[in-house]
C-alpha positions as CSV (number, residue, x, y, z in Angstrom):
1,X,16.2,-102.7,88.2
2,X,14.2,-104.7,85.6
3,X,13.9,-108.1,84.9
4,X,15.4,-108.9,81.8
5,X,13.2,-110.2,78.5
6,X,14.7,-113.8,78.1
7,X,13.8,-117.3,78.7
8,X,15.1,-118.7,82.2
9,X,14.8,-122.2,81.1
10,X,11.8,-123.3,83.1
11,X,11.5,-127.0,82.3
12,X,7.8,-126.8,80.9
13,X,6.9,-125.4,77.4
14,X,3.8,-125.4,75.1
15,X,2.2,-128.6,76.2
16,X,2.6,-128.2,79.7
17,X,-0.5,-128.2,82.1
18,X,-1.7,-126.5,84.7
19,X,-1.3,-129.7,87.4
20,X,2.2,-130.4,86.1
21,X,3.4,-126.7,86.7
22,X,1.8,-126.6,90.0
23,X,3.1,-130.3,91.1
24,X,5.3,-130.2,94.3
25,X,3.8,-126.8,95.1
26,X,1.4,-126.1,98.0
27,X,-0.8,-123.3,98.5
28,X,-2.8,-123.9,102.0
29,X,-3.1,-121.0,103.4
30,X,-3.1,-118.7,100.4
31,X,-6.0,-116.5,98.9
32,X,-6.0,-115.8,95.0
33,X,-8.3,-114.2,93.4
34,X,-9.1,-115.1,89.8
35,X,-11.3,-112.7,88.1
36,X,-13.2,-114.8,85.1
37,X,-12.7,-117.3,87.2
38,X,-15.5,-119.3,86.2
39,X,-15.4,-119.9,83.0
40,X,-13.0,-120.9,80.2
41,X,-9.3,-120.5,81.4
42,X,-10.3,-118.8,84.0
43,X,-12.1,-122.0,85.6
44,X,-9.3,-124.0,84.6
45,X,-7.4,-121.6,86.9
46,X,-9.1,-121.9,89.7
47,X,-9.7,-125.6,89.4
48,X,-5.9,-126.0,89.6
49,X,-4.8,-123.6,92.5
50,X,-7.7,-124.7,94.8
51,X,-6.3,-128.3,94.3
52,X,-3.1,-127.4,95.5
53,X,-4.7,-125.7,98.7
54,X,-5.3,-122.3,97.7
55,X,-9.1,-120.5,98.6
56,X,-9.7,-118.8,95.2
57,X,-12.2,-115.8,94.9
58,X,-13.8,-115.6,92.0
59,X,-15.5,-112.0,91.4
60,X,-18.4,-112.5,88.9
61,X,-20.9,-110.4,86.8
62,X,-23.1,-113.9,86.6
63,X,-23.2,-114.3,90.3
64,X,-25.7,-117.6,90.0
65,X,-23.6,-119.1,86.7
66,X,-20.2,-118.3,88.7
67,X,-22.2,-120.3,91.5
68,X,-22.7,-123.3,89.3
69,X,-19.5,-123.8,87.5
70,X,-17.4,-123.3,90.9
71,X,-20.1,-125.1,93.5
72,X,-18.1,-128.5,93.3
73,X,-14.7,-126.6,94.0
74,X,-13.6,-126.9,97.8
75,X,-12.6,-123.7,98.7
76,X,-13.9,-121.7,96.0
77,X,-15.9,-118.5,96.9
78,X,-18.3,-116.1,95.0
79,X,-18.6,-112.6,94.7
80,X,-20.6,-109.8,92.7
81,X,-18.3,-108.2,90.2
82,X,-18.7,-106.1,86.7
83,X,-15.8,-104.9,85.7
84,X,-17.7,-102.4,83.1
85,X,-18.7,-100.5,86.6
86,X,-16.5,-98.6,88.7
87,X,-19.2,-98.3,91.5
88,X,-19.7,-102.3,91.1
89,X,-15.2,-102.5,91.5
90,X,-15.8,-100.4,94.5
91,X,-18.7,-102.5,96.5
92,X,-16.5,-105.5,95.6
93,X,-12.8,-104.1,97.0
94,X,-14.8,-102.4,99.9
95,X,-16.5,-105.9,100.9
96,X,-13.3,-107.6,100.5
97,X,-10.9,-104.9,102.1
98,X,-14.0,-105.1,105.3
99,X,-13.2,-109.1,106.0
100,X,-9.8,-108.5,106.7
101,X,-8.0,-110.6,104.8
102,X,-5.2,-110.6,102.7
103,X,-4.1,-111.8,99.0
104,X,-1.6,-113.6,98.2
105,X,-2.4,-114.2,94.3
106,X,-4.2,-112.5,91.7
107,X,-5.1,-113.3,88.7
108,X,-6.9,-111.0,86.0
109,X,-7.9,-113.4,84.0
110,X,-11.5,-111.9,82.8
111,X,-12.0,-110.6,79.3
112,X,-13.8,-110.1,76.1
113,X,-12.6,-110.3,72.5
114,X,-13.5,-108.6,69.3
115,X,-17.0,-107.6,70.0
116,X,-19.1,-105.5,67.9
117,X,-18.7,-101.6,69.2
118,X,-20.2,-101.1,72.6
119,X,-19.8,-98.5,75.1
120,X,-19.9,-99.3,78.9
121,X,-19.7,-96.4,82.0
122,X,-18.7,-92.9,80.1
123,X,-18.7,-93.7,76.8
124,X,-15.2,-95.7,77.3
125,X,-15.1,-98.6,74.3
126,X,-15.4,-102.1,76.0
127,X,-12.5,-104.0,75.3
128,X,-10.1,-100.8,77.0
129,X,-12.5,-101.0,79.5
130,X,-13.3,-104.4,80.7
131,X,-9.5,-106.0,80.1
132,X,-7.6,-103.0,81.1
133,X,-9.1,-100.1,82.9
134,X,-11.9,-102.3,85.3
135,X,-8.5,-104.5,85.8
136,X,-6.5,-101.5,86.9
137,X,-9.2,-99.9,89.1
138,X,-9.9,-103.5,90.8
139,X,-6.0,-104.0,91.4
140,X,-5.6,-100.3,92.9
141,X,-8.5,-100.5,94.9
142,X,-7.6,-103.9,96.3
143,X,-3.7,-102.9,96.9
144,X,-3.9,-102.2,101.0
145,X,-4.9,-105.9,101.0
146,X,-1.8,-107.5,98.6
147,X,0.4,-108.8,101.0
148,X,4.8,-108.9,100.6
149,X,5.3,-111.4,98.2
150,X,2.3,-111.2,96.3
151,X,1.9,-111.9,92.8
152,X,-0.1,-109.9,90.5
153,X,-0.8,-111.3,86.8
154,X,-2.7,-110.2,84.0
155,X,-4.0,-112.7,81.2
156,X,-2.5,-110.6,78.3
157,X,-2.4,-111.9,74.7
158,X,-0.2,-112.6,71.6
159,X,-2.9,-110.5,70.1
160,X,-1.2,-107.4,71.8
161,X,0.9,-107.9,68.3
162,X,-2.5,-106.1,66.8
163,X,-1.9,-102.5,68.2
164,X,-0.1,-100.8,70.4
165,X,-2.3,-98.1,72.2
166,X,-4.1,-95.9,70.0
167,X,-2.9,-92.7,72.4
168,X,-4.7,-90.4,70.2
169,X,-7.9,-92.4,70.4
170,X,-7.7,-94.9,72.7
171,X,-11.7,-94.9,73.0
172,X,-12.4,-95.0,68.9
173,X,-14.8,-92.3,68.9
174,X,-13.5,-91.7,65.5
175,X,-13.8,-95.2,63.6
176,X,-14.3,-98.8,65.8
177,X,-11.7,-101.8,64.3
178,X,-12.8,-104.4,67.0
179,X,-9.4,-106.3,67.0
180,X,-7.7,-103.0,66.6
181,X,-9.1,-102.4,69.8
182,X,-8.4,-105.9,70.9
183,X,-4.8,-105.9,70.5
184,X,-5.2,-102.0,72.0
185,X,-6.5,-103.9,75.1
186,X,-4.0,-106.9,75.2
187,X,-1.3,-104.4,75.1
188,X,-2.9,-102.4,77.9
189,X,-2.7,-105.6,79.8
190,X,1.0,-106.6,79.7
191,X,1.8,-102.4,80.3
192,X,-0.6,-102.4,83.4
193,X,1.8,-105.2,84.4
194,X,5.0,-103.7,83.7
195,X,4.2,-100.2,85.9
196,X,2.5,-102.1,89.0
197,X,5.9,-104.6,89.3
198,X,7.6,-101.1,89.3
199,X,5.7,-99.2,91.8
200,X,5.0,-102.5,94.2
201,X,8.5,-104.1,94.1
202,X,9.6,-102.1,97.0
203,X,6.2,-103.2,99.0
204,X,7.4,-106.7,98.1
205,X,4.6,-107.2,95.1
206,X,5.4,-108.3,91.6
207,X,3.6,-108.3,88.2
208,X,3.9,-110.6,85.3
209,X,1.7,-110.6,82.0
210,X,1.3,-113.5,79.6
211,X,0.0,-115.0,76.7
212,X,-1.9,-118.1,77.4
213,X,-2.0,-119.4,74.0
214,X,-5.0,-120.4,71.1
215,X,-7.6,-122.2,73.2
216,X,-10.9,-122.3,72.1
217,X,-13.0,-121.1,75.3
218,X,-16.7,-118.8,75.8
219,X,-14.1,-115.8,74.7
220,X,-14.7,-116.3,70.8
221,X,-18.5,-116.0,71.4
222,X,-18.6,-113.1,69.3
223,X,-16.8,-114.8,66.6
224,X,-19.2,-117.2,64.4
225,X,-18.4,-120.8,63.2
226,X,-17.7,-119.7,59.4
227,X,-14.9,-117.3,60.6
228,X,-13.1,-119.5,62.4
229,X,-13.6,-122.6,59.9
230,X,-12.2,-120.0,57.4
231,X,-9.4,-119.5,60.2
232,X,-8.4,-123.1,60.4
233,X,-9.1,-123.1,64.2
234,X,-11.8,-125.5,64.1
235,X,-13.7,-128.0,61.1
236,X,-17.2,-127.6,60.1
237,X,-18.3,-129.9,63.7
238,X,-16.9,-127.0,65.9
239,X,-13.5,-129.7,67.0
240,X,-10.4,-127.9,67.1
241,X,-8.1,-128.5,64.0
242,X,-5.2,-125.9,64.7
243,X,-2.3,-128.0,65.8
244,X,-0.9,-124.7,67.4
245,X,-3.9,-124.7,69.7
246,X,-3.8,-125.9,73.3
247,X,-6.2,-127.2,76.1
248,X,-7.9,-125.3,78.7
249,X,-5.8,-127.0,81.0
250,X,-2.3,-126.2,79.0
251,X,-4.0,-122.4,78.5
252,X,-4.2,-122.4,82.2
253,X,-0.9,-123.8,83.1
254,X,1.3,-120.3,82.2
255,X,-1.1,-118.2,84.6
256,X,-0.4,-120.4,87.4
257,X,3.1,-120.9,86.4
258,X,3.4,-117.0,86.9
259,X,1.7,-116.9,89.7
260,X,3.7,-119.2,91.8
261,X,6.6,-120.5,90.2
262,X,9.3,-120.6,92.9
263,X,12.0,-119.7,89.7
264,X,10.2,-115.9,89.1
265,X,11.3,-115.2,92.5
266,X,12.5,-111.8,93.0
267,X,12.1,-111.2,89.0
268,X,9.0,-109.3,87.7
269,X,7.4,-106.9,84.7
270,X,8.3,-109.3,82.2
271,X,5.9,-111.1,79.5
272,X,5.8,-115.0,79.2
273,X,4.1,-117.0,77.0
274,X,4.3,-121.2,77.4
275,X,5.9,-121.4,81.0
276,X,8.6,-119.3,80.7
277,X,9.4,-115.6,80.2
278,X,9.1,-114.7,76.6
279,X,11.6,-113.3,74.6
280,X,11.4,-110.0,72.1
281,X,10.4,-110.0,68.9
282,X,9.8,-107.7,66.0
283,X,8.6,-110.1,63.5
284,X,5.8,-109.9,61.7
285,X,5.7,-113.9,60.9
286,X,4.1,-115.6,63.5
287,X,2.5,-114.8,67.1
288,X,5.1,-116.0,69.6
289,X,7.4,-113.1,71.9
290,X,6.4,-109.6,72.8
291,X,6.7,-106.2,71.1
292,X,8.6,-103.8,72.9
293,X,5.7,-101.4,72.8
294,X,4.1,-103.6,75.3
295,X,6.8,-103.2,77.7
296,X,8.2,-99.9,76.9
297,X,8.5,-97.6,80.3
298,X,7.8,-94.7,79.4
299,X,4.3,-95.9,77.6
300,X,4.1,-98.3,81.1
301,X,4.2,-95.1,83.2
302,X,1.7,-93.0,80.4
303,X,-0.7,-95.6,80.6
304,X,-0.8,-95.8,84.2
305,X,-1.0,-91.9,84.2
306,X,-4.4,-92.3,82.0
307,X,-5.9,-95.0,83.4
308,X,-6.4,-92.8,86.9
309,X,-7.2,-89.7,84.7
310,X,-10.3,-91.9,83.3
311,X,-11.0,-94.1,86.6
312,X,-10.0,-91.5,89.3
313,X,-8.3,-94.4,91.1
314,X,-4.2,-94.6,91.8
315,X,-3.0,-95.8,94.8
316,X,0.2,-94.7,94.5
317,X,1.2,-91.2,95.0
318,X,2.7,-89.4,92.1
319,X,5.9,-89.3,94.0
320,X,6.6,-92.8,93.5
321,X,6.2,-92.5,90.0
């Protein structure tokens, strides 16, 4: 049975960091792997689980800038990953799967918002690609090695508000709205999540999506300054001016919160958004909550369904669907 869509009173809201959420917790031992993971909330991410213990991963298509952000990180490791590439998500999974080891956390943190039109692999339009499919092929090619009691979160967004998935054009061969296919992406995300927490729960895995909140972070690098002035996100010097927005380090805080908070045990598939599970909405005012598109089953189970049509990758066989 699913986990119902309601808050469970957590303790930590909006303002909460990634150290407070994490305080009292200890993850020696552990392995997480944050893909992203070094840069933006990503780095935030693994800055706060490897202080608590954990060796974090961090798969990277910038091997020697991954390098230099996460060199003074104890227990931080580097890997070659580009999530655009099904053949560079194999190398990665097949080096990993080779060393033995096992996960206990990951994060799928990496993505890429409202960039002009550009095509990676077979023609599949980036944002589906990068935040969703590479996401799903990485997590299915990775899932003999996520151990009972592993957590599996992707980064989703309030932006999956935007779209749900354009099922009759997911690619947008015919006519590119880059945060069409944003929201497209983000809603990708928090369904991914949904389906895995169905199909893992009985091998003692569970999936949460989130929304991190408005940070400003290297994922508005294809937005320019005059937008986001025109925005109100940030004054003509580039500081932030929002007062909605958060720090890296409160951006980061729900991601770990999902990922280890002893109060999710035994729940899973739900959406949360400022340390807590999120509740519904279907207001149009405003960005907090989650649609129920972007939970829905039966579009949970038809994405999943696509996603190994286009990547040829599903661990699970169809009679566990």
């Amino acid at each position: 049975m699913g986990t119902p869509q309601y808050k469970i009173g957590s303790g930590f809201g909006a303002r909460s960091t990634s150290d407070e959420v994490l305080r009292g917790i200890d993850l020696s031992g552990k392995l997480a792997i944050v893909t992203g993971g070094y840069s933006g909330l990503g780095l935030e991410t693994t800055r706060a689980l490897a202080r608590v213990g954990a060796h974090v991963i961090v798969p990277a298509r910038r091997r020697v800038a991954a390098e230099e952000a996460v060199g003074g990180i104890d227990g931080a490791e580097v890997d070659e990953l580009d999530l655009a590439d099904l053949e560079s998500i194999r190398g990665f999974s097949e080096r990993f799967l080779a060393s033995d080891r096992r996960i206990d956390i990951m994060i799928n943190s990496a993505g890429i918002m409202a960039c002009p039109e550009t095509r990676v692999g077979p023609g599949w339009e980036a944002q589906f690609a990068v935040n969703h499919l590479g996401h799903y092929a990485l997590v299915n090619r990775l899932w003999p090695a996520l151990t009972h009691g592993a957590r599996v979160v992707a980064v989703s967004s309030a932006g999956h508000q935007l779209s749900d998935v354009c099922w009759g054009d997911p690619q947008f061969n015919n006519g590119y709205d880059r945060w069409r296919a944003y929201g497209q992406a983000k809603t990708a995300n928090a369904l991914f999540a949904a389906q895995l927490d169905v199909l893992g729960r009985a091998a003692g895995v569970r999936a949460f999506s989130l929304h991190p909140g408005a940070i400003i972070t290297p994922l508005q690098r294809h937005l320019d300054t005059a937008d986001m002035v025109a925005k109100g996100w940030i004054d003509e010097d580039g500081s932030v001016v929002h007062p909605d927005f958060k720090t890296p380090q409160q951006g980061a805080a729900t991601s770990v919160w999902a990922a280890t908070s002893p109060l999710l045990e035994g729940l899973g598939g739900v959406y949360c958004e400022d340390c807590d599970v999120a509740e519904l909405t279907t207001s149009d005012e405003g960005w907090s909550g989650v649609r129920t598109y972007a939970l829905a089953p039966d579009r949970a189970a038809r994405l999943w369904k696509l996603s190994a049509e286009l990547t040829g990758v599903d661990c699970f066989p169809a009679a566990a669907r």
